[in-house]
C-alpha positions as CSV (number, residue, x, y, z in Angstrom):
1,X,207.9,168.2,114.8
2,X,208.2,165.3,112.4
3,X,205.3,164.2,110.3
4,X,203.4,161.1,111.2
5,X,203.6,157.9,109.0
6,X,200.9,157.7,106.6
7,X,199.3,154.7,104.5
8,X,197.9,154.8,101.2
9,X,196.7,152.5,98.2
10,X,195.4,152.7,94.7
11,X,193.6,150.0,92.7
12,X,194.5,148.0,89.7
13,X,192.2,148.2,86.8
14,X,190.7,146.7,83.6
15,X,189.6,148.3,80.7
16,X,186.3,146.4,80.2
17,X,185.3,148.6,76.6
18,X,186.9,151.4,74.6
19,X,190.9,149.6,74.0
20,X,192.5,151.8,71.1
21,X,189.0,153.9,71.4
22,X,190.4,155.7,74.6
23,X,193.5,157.2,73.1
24,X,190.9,159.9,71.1
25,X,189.2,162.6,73.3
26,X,186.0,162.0,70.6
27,X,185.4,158.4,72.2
28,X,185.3,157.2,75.9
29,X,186.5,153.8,77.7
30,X,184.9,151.5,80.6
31,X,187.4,151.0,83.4
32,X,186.4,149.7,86.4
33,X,189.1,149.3,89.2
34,X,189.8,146.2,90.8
35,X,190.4,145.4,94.4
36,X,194.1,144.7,93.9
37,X,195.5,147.6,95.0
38,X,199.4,149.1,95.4
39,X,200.2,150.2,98.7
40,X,202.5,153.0,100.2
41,X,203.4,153.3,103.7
42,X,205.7,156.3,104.6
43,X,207.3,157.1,107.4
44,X,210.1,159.0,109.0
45,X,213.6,157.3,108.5
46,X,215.0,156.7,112.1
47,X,218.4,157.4,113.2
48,X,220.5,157.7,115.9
49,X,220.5,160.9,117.9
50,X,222.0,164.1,116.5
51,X,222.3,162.2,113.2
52,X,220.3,164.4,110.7
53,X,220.2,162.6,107.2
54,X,218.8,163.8,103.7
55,X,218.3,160.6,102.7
56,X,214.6,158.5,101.1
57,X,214.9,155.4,101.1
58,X,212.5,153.0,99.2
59,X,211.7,149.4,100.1
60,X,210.3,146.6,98.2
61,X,210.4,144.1,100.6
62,X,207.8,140.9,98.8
63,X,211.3,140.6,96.2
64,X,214.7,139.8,96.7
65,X,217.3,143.4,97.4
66,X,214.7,145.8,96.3
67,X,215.9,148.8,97.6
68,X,216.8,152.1,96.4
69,X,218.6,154.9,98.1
70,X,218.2,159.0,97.2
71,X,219.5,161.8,97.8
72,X,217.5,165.0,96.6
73,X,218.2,168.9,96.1
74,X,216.6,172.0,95.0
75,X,217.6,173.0,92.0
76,X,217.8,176.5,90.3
77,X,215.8,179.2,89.2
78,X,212.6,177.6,90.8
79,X,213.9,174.1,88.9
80,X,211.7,172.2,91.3
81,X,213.2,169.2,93.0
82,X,216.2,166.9,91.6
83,X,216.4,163.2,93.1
84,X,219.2,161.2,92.7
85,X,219.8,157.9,93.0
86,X,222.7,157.0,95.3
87,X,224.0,153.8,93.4
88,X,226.4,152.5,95.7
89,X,223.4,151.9,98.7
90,X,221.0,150.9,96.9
91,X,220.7,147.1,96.6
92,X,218.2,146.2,93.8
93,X,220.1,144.6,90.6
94,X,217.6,146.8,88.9
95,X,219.6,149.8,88.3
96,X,216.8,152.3,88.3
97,X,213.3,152.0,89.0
98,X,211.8,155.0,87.0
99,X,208.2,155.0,88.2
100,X,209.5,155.5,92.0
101,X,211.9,157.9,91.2
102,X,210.0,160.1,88.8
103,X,206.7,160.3,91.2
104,X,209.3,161.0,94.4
105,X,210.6,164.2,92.3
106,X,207.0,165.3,91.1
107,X,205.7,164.9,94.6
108,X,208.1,166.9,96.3
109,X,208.6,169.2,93.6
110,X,205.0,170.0,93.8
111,X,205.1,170.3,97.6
112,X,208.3,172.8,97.7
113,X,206.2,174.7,94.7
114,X,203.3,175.2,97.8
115,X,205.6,176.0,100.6
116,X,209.0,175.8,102.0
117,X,209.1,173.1,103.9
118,X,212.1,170.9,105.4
119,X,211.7,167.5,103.5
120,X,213.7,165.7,106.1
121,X,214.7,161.7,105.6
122,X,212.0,159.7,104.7
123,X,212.0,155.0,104.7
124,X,208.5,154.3,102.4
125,X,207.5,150.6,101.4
126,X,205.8,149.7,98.9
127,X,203.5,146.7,98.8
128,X,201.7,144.7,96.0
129,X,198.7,142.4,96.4
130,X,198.7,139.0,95.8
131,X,197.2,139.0,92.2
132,X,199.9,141.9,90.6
133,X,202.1,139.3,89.9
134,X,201.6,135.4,88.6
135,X,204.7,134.1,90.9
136,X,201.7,133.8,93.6
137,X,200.4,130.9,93.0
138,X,197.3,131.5,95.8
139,X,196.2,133.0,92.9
140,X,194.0,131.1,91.7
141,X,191.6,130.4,94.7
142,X,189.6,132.9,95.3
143,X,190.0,132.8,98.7
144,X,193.4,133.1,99.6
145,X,194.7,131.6,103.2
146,X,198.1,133.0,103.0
147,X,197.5,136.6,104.4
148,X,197.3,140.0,102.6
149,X,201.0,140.0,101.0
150,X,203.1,137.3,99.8
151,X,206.5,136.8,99.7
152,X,207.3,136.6,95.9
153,X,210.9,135.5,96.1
154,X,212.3,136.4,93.1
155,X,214.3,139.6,92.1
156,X,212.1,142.4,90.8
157,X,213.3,142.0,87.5
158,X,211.9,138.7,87.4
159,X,208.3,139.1,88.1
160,X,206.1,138.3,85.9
161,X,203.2,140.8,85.9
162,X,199.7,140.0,85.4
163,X,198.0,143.4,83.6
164,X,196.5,144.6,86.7
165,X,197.7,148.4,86.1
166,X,200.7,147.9,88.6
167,X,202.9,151.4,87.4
168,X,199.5,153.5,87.2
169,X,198.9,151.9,90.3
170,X,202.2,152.5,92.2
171,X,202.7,156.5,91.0
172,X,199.3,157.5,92.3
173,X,199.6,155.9,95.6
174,X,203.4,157.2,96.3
175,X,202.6,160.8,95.1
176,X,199.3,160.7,97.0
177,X,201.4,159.5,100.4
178,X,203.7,161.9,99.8
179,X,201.6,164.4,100.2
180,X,199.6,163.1,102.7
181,X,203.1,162.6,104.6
182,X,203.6,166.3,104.7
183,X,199.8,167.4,105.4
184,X,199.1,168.1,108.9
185,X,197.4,165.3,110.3
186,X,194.1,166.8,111.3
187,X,193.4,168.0,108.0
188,X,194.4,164.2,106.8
189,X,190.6,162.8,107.6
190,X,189.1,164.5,104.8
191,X,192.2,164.9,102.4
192,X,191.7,162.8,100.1
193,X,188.2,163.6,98.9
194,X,188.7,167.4,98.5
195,X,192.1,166.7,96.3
196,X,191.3,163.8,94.7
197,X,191.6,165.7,91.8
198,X,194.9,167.3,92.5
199,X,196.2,164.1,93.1
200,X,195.0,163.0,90.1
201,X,196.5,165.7,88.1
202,X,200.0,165.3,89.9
203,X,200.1,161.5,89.0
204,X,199.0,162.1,85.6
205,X,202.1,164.6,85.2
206,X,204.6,161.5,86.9
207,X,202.9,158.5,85.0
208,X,203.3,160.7,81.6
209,X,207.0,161.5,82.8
210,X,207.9,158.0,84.1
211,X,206.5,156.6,80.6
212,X,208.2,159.2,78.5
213,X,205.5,159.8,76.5
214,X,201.6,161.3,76.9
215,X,199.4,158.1,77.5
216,X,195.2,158.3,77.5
217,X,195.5,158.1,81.6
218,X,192.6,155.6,82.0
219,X,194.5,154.0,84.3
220,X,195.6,156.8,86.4
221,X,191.8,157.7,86.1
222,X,191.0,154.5,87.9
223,X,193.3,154.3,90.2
224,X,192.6,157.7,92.0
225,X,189.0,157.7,91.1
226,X,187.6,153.8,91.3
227,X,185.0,152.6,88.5
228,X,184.0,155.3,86.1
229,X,183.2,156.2,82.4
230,X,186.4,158.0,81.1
231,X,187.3,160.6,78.5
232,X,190.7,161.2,78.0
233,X,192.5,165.0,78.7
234,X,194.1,166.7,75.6
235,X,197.8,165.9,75.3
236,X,199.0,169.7,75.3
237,X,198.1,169.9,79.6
238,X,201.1,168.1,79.9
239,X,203.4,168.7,76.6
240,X,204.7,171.9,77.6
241,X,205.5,170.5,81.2
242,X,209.1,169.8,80.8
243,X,211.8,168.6,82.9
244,X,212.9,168.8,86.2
245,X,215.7,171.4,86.6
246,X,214.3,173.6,83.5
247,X,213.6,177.6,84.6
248,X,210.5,177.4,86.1
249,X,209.4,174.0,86.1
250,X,207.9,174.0,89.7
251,X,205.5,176.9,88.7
252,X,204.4,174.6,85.9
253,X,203.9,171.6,87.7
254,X,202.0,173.5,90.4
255,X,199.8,175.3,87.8
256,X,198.9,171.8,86.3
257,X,198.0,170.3,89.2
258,X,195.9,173.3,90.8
259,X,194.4,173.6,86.9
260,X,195.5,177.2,87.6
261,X,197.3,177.8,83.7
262,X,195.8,180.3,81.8
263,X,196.6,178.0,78.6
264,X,195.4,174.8,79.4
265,X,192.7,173.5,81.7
266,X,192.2,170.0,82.7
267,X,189.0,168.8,80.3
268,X,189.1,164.9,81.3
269,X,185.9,164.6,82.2
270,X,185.2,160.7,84.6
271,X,181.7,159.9,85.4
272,X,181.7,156.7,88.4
273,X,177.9,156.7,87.8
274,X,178.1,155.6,84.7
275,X,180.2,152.6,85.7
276,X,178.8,149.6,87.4
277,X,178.9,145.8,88.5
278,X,174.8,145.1,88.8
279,X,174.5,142.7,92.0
280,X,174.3,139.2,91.2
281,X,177.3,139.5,88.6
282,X,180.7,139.4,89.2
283,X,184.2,140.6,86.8
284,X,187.1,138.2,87.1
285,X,190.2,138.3,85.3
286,X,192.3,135.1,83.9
287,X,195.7,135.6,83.5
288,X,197.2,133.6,80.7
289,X,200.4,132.5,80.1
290,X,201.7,134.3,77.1
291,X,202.8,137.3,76.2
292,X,202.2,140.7,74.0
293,X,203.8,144.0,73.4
294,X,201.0,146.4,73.7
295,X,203.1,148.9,72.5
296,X,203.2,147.3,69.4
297,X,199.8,146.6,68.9
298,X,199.2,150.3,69.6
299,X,201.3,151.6,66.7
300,X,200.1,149.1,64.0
301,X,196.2,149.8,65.1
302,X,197.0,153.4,64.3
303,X,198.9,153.1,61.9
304,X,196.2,151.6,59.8
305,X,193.6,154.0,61.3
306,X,195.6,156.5,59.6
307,X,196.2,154.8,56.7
308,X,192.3,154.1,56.0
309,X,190.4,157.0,57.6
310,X,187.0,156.6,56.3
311,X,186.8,152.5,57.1
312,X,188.5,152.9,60.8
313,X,185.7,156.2,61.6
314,X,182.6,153.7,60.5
315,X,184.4,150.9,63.0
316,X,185.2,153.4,65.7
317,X,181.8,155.1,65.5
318,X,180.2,151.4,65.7
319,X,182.0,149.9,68.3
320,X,181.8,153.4,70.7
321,X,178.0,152.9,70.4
322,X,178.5,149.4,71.5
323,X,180.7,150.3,74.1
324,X,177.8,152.7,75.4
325,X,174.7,150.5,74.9
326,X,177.6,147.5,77.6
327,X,177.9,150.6,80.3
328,X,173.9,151.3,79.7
329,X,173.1,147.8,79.5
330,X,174.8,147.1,83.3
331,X,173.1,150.3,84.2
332,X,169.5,148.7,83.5
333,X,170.5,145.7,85.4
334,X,171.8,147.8,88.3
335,X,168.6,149.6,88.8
336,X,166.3,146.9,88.3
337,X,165.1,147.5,84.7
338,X,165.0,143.8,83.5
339,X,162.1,141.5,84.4
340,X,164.3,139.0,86.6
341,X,167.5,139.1,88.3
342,X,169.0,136.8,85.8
343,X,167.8,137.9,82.5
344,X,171.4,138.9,81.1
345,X,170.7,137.8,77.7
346,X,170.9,141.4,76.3
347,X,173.7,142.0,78.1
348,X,175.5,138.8,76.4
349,X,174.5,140.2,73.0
350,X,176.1,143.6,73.2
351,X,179.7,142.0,74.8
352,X,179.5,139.2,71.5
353,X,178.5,142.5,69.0
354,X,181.4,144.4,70.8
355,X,184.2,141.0,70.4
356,X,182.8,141.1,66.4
357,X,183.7,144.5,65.8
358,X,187.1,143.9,68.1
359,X,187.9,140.7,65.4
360,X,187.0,142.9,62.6
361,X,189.3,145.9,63.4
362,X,192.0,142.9,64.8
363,X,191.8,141.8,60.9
364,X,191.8,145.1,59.3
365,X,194.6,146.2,60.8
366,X,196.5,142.8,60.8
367,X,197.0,142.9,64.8
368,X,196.3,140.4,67.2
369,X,193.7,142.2,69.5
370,X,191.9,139.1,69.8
371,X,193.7,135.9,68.5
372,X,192.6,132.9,67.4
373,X,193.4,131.3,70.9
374,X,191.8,133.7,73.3
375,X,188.6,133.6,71.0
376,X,189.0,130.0,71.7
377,X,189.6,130.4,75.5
378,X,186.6,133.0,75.4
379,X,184.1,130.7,73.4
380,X,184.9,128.1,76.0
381,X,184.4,130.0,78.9
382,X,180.9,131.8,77.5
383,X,179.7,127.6,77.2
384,X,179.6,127.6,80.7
385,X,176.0,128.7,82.2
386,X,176.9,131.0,84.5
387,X,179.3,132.9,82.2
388,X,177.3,136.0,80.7
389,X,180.4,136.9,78.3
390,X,184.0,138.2,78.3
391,X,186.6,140.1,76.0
392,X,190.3,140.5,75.9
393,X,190.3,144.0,77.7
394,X,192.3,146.9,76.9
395,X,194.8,146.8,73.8
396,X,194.0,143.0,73.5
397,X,197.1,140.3,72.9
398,X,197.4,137.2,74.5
399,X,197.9,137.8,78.1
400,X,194.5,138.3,80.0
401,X,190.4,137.7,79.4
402,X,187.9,139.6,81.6
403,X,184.9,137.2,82.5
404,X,181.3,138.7,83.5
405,X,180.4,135.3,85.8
406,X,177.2,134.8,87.8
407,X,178.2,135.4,91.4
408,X,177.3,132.1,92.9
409,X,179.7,129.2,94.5
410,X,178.8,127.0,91.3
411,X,179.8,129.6,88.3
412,X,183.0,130.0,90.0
413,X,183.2,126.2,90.3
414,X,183.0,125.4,86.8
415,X,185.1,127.9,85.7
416,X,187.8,126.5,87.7
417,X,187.0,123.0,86.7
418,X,187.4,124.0,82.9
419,X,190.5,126.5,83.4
420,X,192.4,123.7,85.5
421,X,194.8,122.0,82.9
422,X,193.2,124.4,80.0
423,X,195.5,124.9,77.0
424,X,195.7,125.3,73.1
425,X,198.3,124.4,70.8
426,X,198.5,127.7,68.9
427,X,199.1,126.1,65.2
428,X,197.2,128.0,62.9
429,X,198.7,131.3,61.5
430,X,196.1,133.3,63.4
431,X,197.0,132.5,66.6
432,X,200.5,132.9,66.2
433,X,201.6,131.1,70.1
434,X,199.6,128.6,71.8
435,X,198.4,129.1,75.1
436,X,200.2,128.1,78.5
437,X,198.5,127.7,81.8
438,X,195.5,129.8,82.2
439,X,195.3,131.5,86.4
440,X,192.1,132.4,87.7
441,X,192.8,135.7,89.8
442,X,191.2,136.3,93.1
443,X,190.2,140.1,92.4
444,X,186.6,141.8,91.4
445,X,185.4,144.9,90.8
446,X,186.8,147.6,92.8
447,X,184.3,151.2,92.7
448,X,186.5,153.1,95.1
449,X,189.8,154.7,94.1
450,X,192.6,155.9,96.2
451,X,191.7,155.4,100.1
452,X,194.1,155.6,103.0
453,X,194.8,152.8,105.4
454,X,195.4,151.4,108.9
455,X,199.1,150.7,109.0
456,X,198.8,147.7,111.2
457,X,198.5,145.6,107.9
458,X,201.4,146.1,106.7
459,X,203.1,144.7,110.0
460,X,206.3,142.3,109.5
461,X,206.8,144.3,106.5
462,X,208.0,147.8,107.4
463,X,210.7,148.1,108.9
């Protein structure tokens, strides 16, 4: 008997505190998800009778011929599973999409690894909210009319993403549907709280792969667990993984997702408690209309933490305390601690203490974590009285701000009223690029992590 379809999504994120800070198991980040989420629908690929295929095939349908065809075979000496893409099917003028390929071989890898089991053909879609990408323009109401998912019209390739976390997103909802797929279904009810952390361990070992290189994870982290205080894993879980098709590889991956090696145990520790939106606030993201490598960013910050040891452990030391006193700070507020509701004055200090010490190590290391335009963009936006404060999140650059906004109908008004038609020239050294048109997104805070869900939403979509 075949399985039954199953429907899963994962949250986008933002990295409120802790950019560059994360990437050091001594220091801790503020993620909190956002309700944006990636979703994975799986189901059985039909064919016509007596017709048994080994065939996955993997729709995109909101962009034009986004499709991708496998095949897939056991490999050798416990090798795990190979998947191949069969180029002359598959439709998308991307030639590969590595993210959906890699987390397809991890995920059944790891499910051959548990038992034998005949994989079967398999159709899976994959949709993106509205706010993943800036082509929608419904964007920027916060109430969008025009239905869950939007066409987006354009080629993959062509999309212009927003920051939200999309690829951390996408690997931890298709392995987690995956192996929902092949769990029988009245054990499905209460699968994903009791392996929430396998399936966080398995999409930590595909997002690494996909990525070709060992990243923090925070956004894995949010995306399978919600909101939460992280701490990053030690690199070594996963350096001695190695490939698909290598001796042994399946007993590997199933021993780093179980946490059953004898070497290396999973030490990431993620605390949701720790992480919260008091009521009466709201987060909001901007997207803006430029552009930076955070891969570059990355390598220069380090590259002078290394280069001036003592000066970059005062700075990191400061701004982690910072970064706890922000997650404390929204605790207080949570539980009632302040006199009044609206008494987010303290609050306001710590985010302008933590966007000084951001500017500071943005100088010293002679990387634009927060130029000269988004300080301008931020300055503007904390004028406004119901905007408690904001930061470039994550790695910084030009391309998003997070907002902390008062959650009332006449915040959210203002802020539109000054981001409509908002730009900078960008011509002082410092700010390098002026600033384009600046997209209020729809999404908020999101505490929950990977949930399953009704199917019916997705219909017109799957085919």
């Amino acid at each position: 008997m075949s399985p039954t379809a199953a429907s899963i999504s994962a949250p986008g994120k933002v990295l409120l505190a802790g950019g560059y800070l994360v990437l050091d198991r001594d220091f801790t980040g503020l993620v909190f998800g956002l309700d944006a989420r990636i979703h994975v629908h799986i189901q059985k690929l039909p064919t016509s009778p007596g017709v048994v295929l080994s065939e996955i095939i993997v729709r995109s349908p909101q962009f034009r011929s986004a499709e991708w065809r496998y095949g897939y075979r056991e490999t050798e000496e416990n090798g795990g599973i190979q998947v191949t893409q069969l180029k002359g099917h598959s439709t998308s003028a991307q030639s590969q999409n590595k993210f959906v390929e890699t987390a397809l071989a991890y995920a059944l890898s790891y499910i051959s690894a548990r038992s034998k089991i005949a994989i079967g053909s398999l159709s899976i879609t994959i949709l993106a909210d509205t706010d993943y990408y800036s082509h929608a323009e419904s964007g920027s109401d916060l109430a969008p009319d025009l239905g869950r998912f939007l066409d987006f019209n354009v080629p993959l390739t062509e999309a212009h993403k927003t920051g939200l976390g999309s690829s951390a997103a996408l690997v931890t909802a298709f392995t987690a549907a995956v192996l929902t797929y092949y769990q029988k279904e009245d054990q499905r009810s209460s699968n994903l709280d009791q392996n929430r952390e396998r399936f966080h361990n398995l999409a930590q070992a595909a997002h690494c792969a996909a990525q070709g290189k060992v990243g923090s994870g925070f956004d894995v982290a949010a995306a399978v667990h919600g909101s939460c205080v992280y701490r990053r894993f030690s690199p070594v879980i996963l350096q001695d993984l190695g490939e698909i098709g290598s001796k042994d590889f399946s007993s590997r991956l199933k021993d780093v997702v179980e946490d059953t090696s004898s070497s290396h145990k999973w030490d990431v520790q993620i605390k949701k408690s720790l992480a919260t939106i008091p009521h009466g606030l709201r987060l909001l993201m901007c997207d803006v209309d430029c552009g930076s490598e955070t891969v570059g960013l990355v390598k220069q910050v380090l590259s002078w933490r290394k280069e001036s040891p003592e000066e970059a452990a005062l700075l990191w030391a400061t701004l982690q305390k910072a970064n706890e006193d922000l997650a404390q700070e929204l605790q207080n507020l949570s539980n009632g601690y302040r006199e009044t509701t609206n008494n987010y004055e303290n609050l306001s200090d710590i985010i302008s203490t933590i966007r000084s010490l951001i500017r500071e190590m943005s100088s010293k290391a002679q990387v634009p974590i927060e130029p000269e335009v988004q300080t301008e963009l931020l300055d503007a936006c904390c004028q406004l009285p119901g905007v408690v404060g904001g930061v470039v999140p994550g790695a910084g650059g030009f391309d998003a701000i997070a907002l902390l906004v008062k959650d009332n109908e006449a915040a959210l008004a203002d802020l539109k009223n000054l981001l409509k038609g908002y730009h900078t020239e960008g011509n002082t050294k410092a700010a390098g690029a002026g600033i384009g048109k600046v997209k209020l997104l729809s999404v908020k805070q999101e505490m929950e992590g990977l949930k399953a869900e009704n199917a019916e939403i997705y219909t017109g979509w799957v085919q």
